[in-house]
GUZAVO-470315 format. One record per residue (C-alpha): residue number from 1; residue in three letters; x, y, z. Coordinates in Angstrom, 1 decimal, padded with zeros to 4 digits. Example, Ala and Ser with C-alpha at 12.3 -4.5 7.8 and 13.67 -1.06 7.14 Angstrom:
! GUZAVO-470315
    k    r    east   north      up
    1  ala   012.3  -004.5   007.8
    2  ser   013.7  -001.1   007.1
! end
This chain:
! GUZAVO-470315
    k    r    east   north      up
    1  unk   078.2  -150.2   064.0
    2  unk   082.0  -150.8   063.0
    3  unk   082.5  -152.1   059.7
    4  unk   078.8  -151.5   058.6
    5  unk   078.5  -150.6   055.1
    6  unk   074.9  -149.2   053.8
    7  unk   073.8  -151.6   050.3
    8  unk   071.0  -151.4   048.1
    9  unk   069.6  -154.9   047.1
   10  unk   066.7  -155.8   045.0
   11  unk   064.6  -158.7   045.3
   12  unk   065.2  -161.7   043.5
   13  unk   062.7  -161.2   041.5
   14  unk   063.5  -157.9   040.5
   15  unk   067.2  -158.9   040.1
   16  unk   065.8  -161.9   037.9
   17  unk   063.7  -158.4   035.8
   18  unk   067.1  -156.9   035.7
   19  unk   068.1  -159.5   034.0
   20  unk   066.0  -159.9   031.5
   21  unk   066.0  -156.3   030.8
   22  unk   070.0  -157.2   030.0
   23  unk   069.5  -160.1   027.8
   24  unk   068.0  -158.1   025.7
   25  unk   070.6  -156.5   024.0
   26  unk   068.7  -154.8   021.6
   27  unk   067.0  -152.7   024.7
   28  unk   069.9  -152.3   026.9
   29  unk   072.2  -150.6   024.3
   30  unk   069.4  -148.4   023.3
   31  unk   069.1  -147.2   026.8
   32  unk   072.5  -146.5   026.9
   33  unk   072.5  -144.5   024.0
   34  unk   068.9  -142.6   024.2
   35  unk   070.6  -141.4   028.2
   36  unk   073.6  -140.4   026.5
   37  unk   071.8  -138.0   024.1
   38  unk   069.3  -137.0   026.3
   39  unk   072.5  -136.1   028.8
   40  unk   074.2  -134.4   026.3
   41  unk   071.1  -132.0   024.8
   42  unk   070.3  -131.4   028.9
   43  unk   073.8  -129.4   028.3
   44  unk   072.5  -127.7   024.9
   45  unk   073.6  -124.4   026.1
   46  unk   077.2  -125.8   026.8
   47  unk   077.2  -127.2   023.2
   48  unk   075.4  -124.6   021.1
   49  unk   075.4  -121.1   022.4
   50  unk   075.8  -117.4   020.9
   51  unk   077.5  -116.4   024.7
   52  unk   080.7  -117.9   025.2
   53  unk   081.1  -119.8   028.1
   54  unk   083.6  -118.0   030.1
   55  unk   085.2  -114.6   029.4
   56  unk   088.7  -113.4   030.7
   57  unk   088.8  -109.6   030.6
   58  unk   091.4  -107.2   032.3
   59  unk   092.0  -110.3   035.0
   60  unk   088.3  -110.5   035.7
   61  unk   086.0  -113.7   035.0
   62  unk   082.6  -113.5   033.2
   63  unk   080.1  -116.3   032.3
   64  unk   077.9  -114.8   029.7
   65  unk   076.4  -118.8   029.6
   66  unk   074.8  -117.7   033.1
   67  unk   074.1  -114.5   033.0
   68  unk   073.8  -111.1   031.2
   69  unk   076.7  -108.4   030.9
   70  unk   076.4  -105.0   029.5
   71  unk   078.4  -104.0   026.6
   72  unk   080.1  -100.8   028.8
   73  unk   081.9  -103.5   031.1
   74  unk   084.3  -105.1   028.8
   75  unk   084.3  -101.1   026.9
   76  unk   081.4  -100.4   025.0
   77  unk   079.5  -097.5   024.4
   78  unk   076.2  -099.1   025.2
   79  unk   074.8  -100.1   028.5
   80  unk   072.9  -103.1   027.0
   81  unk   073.9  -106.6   027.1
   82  unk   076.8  -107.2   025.5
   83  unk   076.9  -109.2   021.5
   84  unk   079.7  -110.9   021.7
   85  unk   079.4  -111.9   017.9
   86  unk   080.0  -108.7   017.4
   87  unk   083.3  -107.9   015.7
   88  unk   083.5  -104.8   017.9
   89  unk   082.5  -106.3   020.8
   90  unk   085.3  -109.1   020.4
   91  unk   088.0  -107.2   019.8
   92  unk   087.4  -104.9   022.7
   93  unk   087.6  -108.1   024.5
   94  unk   090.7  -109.9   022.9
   95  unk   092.7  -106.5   023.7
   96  unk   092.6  -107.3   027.1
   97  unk   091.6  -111.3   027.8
   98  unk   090.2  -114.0   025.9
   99  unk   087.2  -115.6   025.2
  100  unk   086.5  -119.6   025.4
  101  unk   083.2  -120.8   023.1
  102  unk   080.9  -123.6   023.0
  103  unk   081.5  -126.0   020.1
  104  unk   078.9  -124.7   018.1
  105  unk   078.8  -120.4   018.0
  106  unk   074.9  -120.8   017.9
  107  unk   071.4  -121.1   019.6
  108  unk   068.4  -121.8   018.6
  109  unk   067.3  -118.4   017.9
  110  unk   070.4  -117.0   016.2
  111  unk   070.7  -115.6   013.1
  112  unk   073.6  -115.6   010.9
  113  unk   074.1  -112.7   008.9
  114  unk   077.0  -113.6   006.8
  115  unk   075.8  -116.7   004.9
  116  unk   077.5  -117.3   001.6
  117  unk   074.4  -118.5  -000.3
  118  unk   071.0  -117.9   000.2
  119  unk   068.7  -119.4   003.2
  120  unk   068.0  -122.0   003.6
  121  unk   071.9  -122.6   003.2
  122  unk   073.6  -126.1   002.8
  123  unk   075.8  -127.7   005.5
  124  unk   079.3  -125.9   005.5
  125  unk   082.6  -125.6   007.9
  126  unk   080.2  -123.0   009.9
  127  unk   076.6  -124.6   009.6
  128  unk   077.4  -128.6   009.9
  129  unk   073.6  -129.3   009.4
  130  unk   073.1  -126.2   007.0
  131  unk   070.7  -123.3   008.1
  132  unk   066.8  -123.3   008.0
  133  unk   064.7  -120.6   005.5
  134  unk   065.5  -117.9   008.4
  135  unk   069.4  -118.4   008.1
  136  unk   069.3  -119.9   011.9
  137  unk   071.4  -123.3   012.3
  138  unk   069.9  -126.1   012.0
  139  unk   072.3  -128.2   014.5
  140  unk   071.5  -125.8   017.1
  141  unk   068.0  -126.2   016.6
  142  unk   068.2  -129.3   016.8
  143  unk   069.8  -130.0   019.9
  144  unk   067.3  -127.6   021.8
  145  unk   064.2  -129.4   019.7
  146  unk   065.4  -132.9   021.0
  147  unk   065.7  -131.8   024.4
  148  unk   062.3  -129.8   024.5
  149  unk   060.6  -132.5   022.9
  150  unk   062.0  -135.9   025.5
  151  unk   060.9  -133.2   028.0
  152  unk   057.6  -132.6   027.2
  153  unk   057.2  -136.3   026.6
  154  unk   058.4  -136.8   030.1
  155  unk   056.2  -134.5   031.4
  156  unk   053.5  -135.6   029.5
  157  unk   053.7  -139.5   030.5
  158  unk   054.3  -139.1   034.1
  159  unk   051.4  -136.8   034.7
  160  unk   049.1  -139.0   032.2
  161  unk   050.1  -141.9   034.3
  162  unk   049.5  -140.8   037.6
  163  unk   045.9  -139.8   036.7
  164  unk   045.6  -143.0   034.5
  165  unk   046.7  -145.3   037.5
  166  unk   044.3  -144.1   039.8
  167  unk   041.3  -143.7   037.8
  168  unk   042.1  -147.0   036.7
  169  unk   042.9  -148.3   040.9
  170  unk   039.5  -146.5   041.9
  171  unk   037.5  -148.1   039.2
  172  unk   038.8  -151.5   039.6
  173  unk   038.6  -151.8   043.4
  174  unk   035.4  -150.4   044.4
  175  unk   033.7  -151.4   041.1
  176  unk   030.0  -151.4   040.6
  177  unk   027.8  -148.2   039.5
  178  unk   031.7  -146.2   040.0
  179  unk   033.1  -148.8   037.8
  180  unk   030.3  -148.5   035.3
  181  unk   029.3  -145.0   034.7
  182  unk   033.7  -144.5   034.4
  183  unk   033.7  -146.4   031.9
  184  unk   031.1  -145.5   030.0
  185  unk   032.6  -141.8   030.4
  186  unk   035.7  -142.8   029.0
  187  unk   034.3  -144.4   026.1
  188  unk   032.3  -141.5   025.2
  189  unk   036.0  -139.8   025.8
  190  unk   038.1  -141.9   023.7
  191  unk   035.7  -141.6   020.7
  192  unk   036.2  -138.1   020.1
  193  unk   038.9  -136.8   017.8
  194  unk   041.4  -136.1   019.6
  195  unk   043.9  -134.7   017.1
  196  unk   041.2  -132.5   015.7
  197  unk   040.1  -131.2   019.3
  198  unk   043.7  -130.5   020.2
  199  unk   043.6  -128.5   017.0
  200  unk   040.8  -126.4   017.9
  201  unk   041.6  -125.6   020.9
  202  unk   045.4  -124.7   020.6
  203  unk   044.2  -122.2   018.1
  204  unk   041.8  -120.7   020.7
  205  unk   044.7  -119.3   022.5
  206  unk   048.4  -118.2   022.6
  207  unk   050.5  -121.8   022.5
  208  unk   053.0  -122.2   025.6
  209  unk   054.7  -125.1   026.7
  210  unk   052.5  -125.8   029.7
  211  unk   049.6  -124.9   027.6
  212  unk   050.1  -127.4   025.7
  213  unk   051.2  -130.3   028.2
  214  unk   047.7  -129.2   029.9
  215  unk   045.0  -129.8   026.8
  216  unk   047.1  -133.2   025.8
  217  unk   046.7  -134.5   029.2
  218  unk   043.2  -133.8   028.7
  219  unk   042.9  -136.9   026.2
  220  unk   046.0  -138.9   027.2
  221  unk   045.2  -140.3   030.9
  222  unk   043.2  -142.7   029.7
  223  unk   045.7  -144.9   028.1
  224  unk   046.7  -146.9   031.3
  225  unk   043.3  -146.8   032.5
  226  unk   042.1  -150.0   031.1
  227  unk   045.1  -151.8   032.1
  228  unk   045.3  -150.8   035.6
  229  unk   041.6  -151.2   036.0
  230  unk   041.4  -154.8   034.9
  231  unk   044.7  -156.0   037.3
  232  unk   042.5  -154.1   040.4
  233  unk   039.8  -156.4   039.1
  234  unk   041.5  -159.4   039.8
  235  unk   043.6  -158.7   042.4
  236  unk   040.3  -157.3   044.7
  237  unk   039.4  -161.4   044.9
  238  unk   042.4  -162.8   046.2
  239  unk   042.2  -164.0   049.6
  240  unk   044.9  -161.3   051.2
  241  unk   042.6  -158.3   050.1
  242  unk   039.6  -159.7   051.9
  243  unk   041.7  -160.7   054.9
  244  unk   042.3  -157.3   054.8
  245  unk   039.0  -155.6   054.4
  246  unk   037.8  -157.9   057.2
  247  unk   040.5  -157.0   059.6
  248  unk   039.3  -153.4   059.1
  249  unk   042.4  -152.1   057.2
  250  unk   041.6  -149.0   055.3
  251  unk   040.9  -149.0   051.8
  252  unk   043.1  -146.1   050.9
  253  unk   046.2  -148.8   052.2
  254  unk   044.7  -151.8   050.7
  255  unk   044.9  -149.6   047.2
  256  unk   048.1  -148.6   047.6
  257  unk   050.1  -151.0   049.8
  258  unk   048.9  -154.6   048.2
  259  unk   047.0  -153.9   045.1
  260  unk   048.6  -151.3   043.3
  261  unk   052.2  -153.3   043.5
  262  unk   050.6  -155.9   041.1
  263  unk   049.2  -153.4   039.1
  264  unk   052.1  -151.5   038.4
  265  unk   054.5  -154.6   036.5
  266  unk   051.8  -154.0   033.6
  267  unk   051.7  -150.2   033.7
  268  unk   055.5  -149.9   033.8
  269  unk   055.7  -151.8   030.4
  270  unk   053.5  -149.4   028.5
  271  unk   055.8  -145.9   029.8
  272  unk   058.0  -145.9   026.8
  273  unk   055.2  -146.3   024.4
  274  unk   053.5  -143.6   026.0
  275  unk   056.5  -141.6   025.7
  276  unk   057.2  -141.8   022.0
  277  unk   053.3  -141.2   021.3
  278  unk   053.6  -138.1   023.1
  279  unk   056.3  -136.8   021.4
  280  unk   055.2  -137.8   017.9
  281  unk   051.8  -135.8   019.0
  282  unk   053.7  -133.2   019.8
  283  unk   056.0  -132.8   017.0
  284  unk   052.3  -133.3   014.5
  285  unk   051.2  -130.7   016.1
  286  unk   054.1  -128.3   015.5
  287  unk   054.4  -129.4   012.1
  288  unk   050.2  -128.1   011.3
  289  unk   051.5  -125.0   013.1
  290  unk   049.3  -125.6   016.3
  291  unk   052.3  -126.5   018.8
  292  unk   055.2  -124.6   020.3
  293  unk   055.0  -120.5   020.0
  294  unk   056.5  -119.5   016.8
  295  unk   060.5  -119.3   017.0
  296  unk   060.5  -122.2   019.3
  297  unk   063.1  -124.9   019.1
  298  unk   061.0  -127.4   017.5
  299  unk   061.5  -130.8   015.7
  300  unk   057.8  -130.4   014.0
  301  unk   059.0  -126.9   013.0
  302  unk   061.6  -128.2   011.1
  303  unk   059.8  -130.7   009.2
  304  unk   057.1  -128.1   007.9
  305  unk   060.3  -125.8   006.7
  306  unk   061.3  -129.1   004.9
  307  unk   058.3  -129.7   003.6
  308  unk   058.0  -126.1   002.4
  309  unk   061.7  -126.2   001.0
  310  unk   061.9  -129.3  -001.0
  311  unk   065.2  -127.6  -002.4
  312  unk   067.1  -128.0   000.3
  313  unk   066.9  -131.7   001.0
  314  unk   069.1  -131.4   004.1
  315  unk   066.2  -130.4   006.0
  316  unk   064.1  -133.1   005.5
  317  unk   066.8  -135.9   005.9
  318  unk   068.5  -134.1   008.8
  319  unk   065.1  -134.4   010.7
  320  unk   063.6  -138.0   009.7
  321  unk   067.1  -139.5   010.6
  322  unk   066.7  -137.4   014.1
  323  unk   062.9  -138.6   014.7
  324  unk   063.5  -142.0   014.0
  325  unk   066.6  -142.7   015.7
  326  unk   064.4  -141.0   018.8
  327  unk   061.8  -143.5   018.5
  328  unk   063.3  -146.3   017.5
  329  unk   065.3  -146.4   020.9
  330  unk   062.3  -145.5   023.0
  331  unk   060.4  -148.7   021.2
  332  unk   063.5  -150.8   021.8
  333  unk   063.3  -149.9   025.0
  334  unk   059.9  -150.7   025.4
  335  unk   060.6  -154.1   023.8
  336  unk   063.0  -154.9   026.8
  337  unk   060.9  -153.4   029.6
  338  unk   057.9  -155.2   028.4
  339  unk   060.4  -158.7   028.2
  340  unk   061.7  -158.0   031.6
  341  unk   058.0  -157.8   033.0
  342  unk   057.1  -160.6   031.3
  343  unk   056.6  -164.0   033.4
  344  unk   056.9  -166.2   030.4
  345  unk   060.5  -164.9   029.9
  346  unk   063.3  -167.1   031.3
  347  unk   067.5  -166.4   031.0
  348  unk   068.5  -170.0   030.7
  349  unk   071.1  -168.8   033.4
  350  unk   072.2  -168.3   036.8
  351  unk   073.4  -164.5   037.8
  352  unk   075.4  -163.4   040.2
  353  unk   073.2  -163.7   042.9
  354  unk   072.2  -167.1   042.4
  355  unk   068.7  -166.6   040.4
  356  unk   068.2  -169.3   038.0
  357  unk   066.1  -167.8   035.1
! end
């Protein structure tokens, strides 16, 4: 064992996808850059918090960013959690330590009372993005919107394609009356309105975020469906899967093992259209009012208020330049995955490894 070093290698053929993916600059940068904002919004509370991150108080340590401290420990009169916005509140604090903020003195949800024009305000020194019609910042809000809204469409994609991928495996493999009456279900299925159903039933009962995850997934596991369905079509005739029905090997490992490999190159292509669908649902459905709980972080949100504020054109601009940055990477990146699956494709080089494209 001396000298053994653990490596991870792919394939050459997945080297020769990596690749691909590469050449396309387009897609890689766009990668890049939608991980970068994603990573930085996971943080939103490090960047845009009301709490300050730490607190230095009579040589003790307190991370408000964590957790809640009563106004009586740093000494208050009250025995509630401490607002450390408050004027009172910080100088009882400066007195005796310090206090170290997040770059932006805001959440989502906080209000700020000392606006020199009426809300919505413009963007100022204090408010880079302005304020929305309830005076809260609108860079805060949109931090925590982005971040809600990527995770939701995460959430969103992966359970949609699970579900999708083995409807689709079941149908295609075993085929006959399985194959026919599911598809004849899911016809009936995708024909209703969708958007108008979601409607409905969102205004049947109090929105939540899992809520909401749970009725779209409802109408969105059928996208892959028809993809994975037709590759377990075809593969179910190649000679391997009937040497391996007639060897006895179960189904369940046939499904899994050697036909849902094959099936998978085509789903993976269609995950980052999936993912910007969901959030543009999403962010529709906010902006009718029939989304997030009211007072969530909320890209939709923010479009209604700038459609109902056509005064304050900040609004409006802030979020179109926000949504379509958003998609436009995740269709770049969709571009690339789809390239990097493609067969057709070739690099006209050798890599590293020694795969000619």
């Amino acid at each position: 064992m001396a000298g053994w070093r653990p490596s991870f290698r792919l394939s050459p053929l997945n080297r020769r996808r990596w690749q691909q993916f590469k050449a396309n600059r387009r897609g890689w940068w766009s990668l890049w850059l939608f991980l970068a904002l994603f990573g930085l919004t996971l943080g939103a509370e490090f960047i845009a918090n009301d709490r300050p991150l730490v607190v230095q108080y009579d040589g003790a340590y307190y991370f408000p960013v964590f957790r809640d401290y009563p106004e009586t420990e740093f000494g208050g009169d009250f025995a509630t959690a401490a607002d450390y916005r408050d004027e009172f509140v910080a100088e009882l604090i400066e007195e005796k330590g310090w206090m170290l903020w997040p770059v932006i003195r805001y959440s989502y949800d906080t209000i700020n009372y000392d606006l020199e024009h009426a809300a919505p305000a413009p963007p100022s020194a204090e408010n880079w993005l302005g304020t929305d019609d309830q005076a809260r910042d609108v860079t805060a809000r949109l931090i925590y919107g982005f971040r809600i809204s990527v995770l939701f469409g995460l959430a969103l994609t992966v359970a949609s394609s699970v579900i999708g991928v083995l409807a689709g495996a079941v149908q295609g493999y075993f085929g006959g009356w399985l194959d026919l009456l599911a598809q004849r279900f899911i016809e009936i299925w995708n024909g209703l309105p969708v958007l108008y159903l979601l409607i409905i039933m969102a205004s049947l009962v109090q929105p939540s975020f899992w809520w909401l995850l749970f009725i779209m997934l409802l109408f969105s596991w059928t996208t892959l469906v028809a993809v994975v369905r037709a590759e377990f079509l075809k593969v179910r005739n190649f000679e391997y899967v009937k040497a391996a029905k007639a060897l006895g090997v179960p189904d369940r490992t046939i499904i899994l093992r050697h036909a849902l490999p094959n099936a998978m190159v085509a789903t993976l292509t269609f995950v980052p259209f999936i993912l910007s669908g969901a959030i543009t649902t999403l962010t529709a459905l906010d902006f009718l009012g029939f989304g997030l709980p009211p007072g969530a972080p909320s890209l939709g949100e923010l479009l209604a208020q700038a459609k109902a504020n056509l005064h304050a054109p900040w609004l409006g601009i802030t979020v179109f330049v926000v949504l379509s940055v958003m998609l436009t990477l995740l269709i770049f990146i969709g571009e690339a995955v789809r390239d990097a699956f493609d067969p057709r494709k070739t690099l006209g080089q050798v890599n590293a490894a020694g795969v000619r494209g």
